[in-house]
DOMAR-313024 format. One record per atom (N, C-alpha, C, CB): residue number from 1; atom name; x, y, z. Coordinates in steps of 0.1 Angstrom, whole numbers. Each point is the difference from the previous one (the first is absolute). Glycine has a CB too. Example, Ala and Ser with C-alpha at 12.3 -4.5 7.8 and 13.67 -1.06 7.14 Angstrom:
<atoms>
{1 'N' {132 -57 78}}
{1 'CA' {-9 12 0}}
{1 'C' {9 12 0}}
{1 'CB' {-19 -12 12}}
{2 'N' {15 23 -19}}
{2 'CA' {9 11 0}}
{2 'C' {-8 11 8}}
{2 'CB' {12 -6 -22}}
</atoms>
This chain:
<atoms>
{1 'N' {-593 25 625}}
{1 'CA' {8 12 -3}}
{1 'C' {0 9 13}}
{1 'CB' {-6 -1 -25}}
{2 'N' {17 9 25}}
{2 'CA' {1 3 14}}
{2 'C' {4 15 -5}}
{2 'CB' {7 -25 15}}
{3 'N' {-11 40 -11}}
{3 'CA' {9 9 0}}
{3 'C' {0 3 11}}
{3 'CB' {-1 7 -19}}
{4 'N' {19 -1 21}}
{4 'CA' {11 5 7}}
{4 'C' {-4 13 7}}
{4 'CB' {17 -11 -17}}
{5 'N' {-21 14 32}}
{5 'CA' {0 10 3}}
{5 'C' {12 4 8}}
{5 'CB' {-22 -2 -4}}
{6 'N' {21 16 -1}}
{6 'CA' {15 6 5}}
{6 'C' {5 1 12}}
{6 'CB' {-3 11 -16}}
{7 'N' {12 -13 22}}
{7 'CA' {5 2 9}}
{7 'C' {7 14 3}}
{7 'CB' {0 -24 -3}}
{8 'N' {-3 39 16}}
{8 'CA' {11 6 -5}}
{8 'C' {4 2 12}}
{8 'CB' {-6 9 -20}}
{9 'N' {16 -15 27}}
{9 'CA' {5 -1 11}}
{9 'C' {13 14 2}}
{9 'CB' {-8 -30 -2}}
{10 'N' {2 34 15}}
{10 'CA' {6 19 3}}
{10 'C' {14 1 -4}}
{10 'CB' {-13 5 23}}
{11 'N' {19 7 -16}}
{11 'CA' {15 1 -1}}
{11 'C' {7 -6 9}}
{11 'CB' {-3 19 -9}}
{12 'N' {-8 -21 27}}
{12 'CA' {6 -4 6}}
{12 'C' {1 -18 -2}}
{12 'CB' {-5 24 12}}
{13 'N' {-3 -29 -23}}
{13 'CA' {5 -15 -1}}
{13 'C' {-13 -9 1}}
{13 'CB' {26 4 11}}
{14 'N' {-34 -17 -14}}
{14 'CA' {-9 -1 4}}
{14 'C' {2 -15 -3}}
{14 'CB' {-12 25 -2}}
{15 'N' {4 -41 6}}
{15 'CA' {5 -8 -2}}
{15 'C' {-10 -1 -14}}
{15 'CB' {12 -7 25}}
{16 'N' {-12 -5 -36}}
{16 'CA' {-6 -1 -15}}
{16 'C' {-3 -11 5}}
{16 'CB' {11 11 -18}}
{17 'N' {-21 -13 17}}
{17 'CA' {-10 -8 -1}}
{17 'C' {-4 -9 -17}}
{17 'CB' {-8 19 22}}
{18 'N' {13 -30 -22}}
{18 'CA' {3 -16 -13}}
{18 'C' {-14 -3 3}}
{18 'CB' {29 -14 0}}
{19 'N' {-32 11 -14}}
{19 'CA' {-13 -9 -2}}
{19 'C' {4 -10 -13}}
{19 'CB' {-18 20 8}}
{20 'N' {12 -33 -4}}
{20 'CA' {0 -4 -18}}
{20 'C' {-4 2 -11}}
{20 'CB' {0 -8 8}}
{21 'N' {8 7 -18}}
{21 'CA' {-10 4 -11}}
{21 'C' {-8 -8 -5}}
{21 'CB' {14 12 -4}}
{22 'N' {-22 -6 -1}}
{22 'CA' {-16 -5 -7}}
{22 'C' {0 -12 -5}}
{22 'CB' {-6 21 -9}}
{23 'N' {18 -24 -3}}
{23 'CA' {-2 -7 -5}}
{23 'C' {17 -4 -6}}
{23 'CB' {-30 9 -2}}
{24 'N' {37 -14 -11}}
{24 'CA' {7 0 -5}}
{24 'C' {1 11 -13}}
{24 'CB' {-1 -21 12}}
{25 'N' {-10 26 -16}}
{25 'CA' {-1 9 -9}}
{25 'C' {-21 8 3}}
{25 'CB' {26 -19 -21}}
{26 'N' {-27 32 12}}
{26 'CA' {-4 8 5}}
{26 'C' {-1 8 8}}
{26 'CB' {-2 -10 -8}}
{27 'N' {11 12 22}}
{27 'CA' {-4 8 9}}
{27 'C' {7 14 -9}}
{27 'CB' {-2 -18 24}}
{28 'N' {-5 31 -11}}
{28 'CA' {0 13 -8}}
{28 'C' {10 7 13}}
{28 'CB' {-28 3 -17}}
{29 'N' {37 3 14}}
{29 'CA' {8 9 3}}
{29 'C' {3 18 -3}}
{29 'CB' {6 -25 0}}
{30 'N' {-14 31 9}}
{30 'CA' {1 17 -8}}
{30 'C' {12 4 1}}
{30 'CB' {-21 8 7}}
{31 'N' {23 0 -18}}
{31 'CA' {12 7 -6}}
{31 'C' {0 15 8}}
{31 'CB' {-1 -13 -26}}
{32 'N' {14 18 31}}
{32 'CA' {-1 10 4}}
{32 'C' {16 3 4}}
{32 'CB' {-27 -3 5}}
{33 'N' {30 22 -4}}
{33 'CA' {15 2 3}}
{33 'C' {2 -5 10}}
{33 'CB' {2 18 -10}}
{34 'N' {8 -20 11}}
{34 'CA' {3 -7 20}}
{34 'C' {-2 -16 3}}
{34 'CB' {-12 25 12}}
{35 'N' {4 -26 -21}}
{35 'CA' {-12 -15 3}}
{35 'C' {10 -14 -6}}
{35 'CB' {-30 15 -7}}
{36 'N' {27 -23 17}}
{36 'CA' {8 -13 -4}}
{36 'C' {-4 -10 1}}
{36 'CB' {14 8 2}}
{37 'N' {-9 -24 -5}}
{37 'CA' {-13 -11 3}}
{37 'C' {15 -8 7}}
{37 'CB' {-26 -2 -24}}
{38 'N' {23 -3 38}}
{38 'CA' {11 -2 9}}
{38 'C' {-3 -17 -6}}
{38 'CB' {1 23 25}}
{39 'N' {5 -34 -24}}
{39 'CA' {-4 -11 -7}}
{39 'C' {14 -8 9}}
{39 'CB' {-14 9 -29}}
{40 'N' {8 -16 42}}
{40 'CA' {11 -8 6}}
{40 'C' {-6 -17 1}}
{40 'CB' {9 24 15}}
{41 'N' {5 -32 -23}}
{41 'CA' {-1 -12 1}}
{41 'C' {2 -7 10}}
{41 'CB' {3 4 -16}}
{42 'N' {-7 -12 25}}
{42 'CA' {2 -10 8}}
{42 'C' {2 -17 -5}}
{42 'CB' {-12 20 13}}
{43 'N' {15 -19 -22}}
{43 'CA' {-2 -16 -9}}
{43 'C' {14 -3 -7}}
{43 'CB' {-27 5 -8}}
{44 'N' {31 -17 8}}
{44 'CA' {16 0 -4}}
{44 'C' {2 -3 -17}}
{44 'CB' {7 -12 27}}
{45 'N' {-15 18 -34}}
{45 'CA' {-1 4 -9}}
{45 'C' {2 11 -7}}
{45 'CB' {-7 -15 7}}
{46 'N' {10 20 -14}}
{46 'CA' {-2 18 -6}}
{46 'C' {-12 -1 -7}}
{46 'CB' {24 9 -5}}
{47 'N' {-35 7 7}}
{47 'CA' {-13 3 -4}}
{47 'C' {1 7 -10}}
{47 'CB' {-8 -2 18}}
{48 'N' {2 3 -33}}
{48 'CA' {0 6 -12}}
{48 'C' {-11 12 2}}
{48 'CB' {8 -23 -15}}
{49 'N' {-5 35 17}}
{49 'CA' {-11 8 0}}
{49 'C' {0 8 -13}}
{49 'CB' {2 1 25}}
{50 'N' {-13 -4 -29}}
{50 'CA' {-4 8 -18}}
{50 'C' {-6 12 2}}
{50 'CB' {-6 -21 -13}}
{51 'N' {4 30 8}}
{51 'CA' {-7 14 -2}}
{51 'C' {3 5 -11}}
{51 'CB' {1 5 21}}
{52 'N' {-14 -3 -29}}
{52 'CA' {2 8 -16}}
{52 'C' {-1 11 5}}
{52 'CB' {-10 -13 -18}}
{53 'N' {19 17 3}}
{53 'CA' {4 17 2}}
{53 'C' {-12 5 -8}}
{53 'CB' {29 0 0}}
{54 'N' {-38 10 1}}
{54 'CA' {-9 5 -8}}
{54 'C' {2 15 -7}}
{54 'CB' {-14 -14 15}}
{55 'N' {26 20 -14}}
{55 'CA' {0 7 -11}}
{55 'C' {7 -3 -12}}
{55 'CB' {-4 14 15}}
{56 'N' {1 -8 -29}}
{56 'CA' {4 -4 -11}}
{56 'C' {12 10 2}}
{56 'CB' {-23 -11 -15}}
{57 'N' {33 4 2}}
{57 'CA' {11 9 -3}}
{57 'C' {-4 -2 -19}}
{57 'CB' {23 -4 28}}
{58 'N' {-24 16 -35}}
{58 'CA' {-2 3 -14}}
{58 'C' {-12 -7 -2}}
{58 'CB' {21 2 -7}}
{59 'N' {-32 -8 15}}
{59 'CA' {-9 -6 -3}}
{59 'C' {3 -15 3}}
{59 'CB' {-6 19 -16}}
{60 'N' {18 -26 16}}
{60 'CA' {0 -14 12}}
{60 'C' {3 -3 9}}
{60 'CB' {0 -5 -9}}
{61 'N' {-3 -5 11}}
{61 'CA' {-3 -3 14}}
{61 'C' {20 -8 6}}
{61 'CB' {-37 -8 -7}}
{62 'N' {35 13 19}}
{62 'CA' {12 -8 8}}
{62 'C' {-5 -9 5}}
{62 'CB' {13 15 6}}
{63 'N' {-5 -22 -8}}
{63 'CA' {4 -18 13}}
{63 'C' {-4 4 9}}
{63 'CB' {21 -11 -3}}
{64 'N' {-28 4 14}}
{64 'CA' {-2 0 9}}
{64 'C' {15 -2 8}}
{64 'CB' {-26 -6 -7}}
{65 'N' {22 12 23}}
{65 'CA' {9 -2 12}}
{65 'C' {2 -9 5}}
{65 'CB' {-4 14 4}}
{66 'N' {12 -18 -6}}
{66 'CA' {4 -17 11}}
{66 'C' {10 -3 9}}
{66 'CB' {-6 -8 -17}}
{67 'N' {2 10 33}}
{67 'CA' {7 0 12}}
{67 'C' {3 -14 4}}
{67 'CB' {-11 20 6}}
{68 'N' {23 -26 -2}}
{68 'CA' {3 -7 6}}
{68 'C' {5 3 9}}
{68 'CB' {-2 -9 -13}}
{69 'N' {-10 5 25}}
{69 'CA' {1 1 16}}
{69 'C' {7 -14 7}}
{69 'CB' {-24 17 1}}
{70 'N' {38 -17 3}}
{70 'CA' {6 -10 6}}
{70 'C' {-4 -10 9}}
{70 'CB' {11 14 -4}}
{71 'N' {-7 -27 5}}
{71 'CA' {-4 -7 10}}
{71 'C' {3 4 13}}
{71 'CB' {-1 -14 -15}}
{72 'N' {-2 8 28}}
{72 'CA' {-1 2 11}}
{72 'C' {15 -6 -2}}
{72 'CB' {-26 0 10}}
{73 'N' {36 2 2}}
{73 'CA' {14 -1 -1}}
{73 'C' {1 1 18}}
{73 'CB' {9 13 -30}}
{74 'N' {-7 -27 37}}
{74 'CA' {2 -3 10}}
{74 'C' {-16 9 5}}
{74 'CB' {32 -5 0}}
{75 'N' {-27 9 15}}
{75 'CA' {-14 9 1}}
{75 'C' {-10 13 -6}}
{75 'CB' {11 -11 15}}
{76 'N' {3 14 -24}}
{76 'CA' {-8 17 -3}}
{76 'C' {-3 -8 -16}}
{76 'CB' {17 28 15}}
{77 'N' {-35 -19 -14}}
{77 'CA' {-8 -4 -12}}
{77 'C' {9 9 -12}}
{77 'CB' {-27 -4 15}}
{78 'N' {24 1 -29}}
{78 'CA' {2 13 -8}}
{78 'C' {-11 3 -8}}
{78 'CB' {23 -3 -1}}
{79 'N' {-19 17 6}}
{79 'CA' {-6 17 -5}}
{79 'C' {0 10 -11}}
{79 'CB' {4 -2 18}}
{80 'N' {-13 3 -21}}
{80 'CA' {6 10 -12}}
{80 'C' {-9 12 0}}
{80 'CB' {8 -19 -17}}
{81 'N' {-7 31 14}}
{81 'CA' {-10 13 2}}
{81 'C' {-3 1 -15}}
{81 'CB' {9 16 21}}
{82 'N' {-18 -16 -25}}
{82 'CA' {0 2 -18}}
{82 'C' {-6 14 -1}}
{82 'CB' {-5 -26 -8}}
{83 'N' {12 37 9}}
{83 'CA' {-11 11 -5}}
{83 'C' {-8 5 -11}}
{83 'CB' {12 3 13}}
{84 'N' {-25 -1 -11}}
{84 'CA' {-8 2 -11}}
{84 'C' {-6 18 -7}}
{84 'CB' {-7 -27 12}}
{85 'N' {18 32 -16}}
{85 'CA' {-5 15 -6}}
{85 'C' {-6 -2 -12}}
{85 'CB' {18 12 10}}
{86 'N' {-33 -4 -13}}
{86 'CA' {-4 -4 -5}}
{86 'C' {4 11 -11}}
{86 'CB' {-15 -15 16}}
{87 'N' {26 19 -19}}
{87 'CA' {5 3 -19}}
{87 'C' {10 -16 -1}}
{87 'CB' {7 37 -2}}
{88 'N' {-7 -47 9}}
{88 'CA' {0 -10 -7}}
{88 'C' {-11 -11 4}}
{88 'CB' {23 7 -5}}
{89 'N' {-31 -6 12}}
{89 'CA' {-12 -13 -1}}
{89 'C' {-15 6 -1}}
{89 'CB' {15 -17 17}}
{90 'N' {-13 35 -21}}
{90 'CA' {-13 0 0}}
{90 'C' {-5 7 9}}
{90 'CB' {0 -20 -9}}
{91 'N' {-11 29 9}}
{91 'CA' {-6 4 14}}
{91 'C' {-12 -9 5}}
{91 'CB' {7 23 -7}}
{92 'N' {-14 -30 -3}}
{92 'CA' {-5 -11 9}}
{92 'C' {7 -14 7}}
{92 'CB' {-16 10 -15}}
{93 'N' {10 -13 22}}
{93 'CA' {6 -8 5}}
{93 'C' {1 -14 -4}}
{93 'CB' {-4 15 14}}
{94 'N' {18 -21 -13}}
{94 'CA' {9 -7 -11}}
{94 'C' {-3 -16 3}}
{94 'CB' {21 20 -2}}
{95 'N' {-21 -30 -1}}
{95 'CA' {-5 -12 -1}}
{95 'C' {15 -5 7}}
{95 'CB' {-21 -1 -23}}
{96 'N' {17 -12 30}}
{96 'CA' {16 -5 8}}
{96 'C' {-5 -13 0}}
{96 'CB' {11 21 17}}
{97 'N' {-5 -31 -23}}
{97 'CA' {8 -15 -3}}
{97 'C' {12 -6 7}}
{97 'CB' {-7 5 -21}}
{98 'N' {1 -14 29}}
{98 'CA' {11 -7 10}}
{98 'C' {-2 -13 -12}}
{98 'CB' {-4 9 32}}
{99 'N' {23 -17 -28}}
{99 'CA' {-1 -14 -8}}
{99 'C' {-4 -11 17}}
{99 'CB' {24 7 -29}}
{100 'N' {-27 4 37}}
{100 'CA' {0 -12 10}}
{100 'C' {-6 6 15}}
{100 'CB' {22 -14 -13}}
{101 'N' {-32 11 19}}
{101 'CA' {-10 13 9}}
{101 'C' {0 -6 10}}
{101 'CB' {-17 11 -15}}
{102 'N' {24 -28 23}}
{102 'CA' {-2 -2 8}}
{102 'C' {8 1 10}}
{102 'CB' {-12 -9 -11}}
{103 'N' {25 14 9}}
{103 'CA' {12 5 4}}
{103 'C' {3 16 0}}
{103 'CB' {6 -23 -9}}
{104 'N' {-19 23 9}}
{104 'CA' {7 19 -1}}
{104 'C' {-13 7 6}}
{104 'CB' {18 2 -26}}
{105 'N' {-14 13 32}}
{105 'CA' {-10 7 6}}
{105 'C' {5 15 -8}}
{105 'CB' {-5 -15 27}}
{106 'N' {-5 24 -26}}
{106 'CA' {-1 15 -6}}
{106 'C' {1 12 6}}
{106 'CB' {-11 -10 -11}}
{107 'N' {12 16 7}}
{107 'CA' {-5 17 8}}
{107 'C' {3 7 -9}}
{107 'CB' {5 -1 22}}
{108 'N' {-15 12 -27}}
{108 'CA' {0 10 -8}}
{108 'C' {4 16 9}}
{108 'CB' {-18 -16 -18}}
{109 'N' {34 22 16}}
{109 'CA' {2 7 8}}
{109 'C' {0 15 -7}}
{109 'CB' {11 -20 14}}
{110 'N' {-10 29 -6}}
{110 'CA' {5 17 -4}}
{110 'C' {10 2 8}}
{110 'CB' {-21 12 -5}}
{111 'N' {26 -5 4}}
{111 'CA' {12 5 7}}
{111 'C' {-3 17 -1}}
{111 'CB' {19 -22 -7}}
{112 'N' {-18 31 13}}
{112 'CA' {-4 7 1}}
{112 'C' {10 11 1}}
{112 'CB' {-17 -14 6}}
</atoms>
């Protein structure tokens, strides 16, 4: 299991720094305003990114989030920013499920 440390790169621009993720399921991602989980494919496949939603609405529960990050298309990988505010995943930090971890790198960003 792996958690996500944030990235908060200035105004004037900074480069983001990809790591793999942990695993296919378990890693932790913190929730926060501004905050987002950058999730770029390099694999000629598309990547299923899952994330449950943890607040209730009347007492149940929502469906979880489910990103599909594109395949790689000639040279440019695909990318997706998923942002995580936590009035919808929670103020702790949110659980993140790849359907496939050997084709893809991370970065947990802020924007500032």
């Amino acid at each position: 299991m792996t958690t996500y440390t944030i990235q908060a790169p200035p105004h004037a621009g900074a480069a983001v720094t990809l790591t793999a993720p942990g695993g296919t399921a378990g890693d932790l991602a913190p929730t926060g305003q501004g905050w987002g989980l950058m999730v770029v494919n390099n694999g000629g496949t598309a990547v299923t990114v899952t994330l449950p939603i943890n607040p209730l609405y009347d007492n149940l529960a929502i469906g979880s989030r489910v990103v599909t990050v594109p395949a790689i298309s000639g040279a440019v990988p695909g990318i997706s920013i998923i942002p995580l505010p936590p009035s919808v995943y929670g103020t702790a930090a949110t659980g993140v499920q790849y359907s496939v971890v050997g084709q893809v790198t991370v970065a947990m960003i802020r924007i500032p």
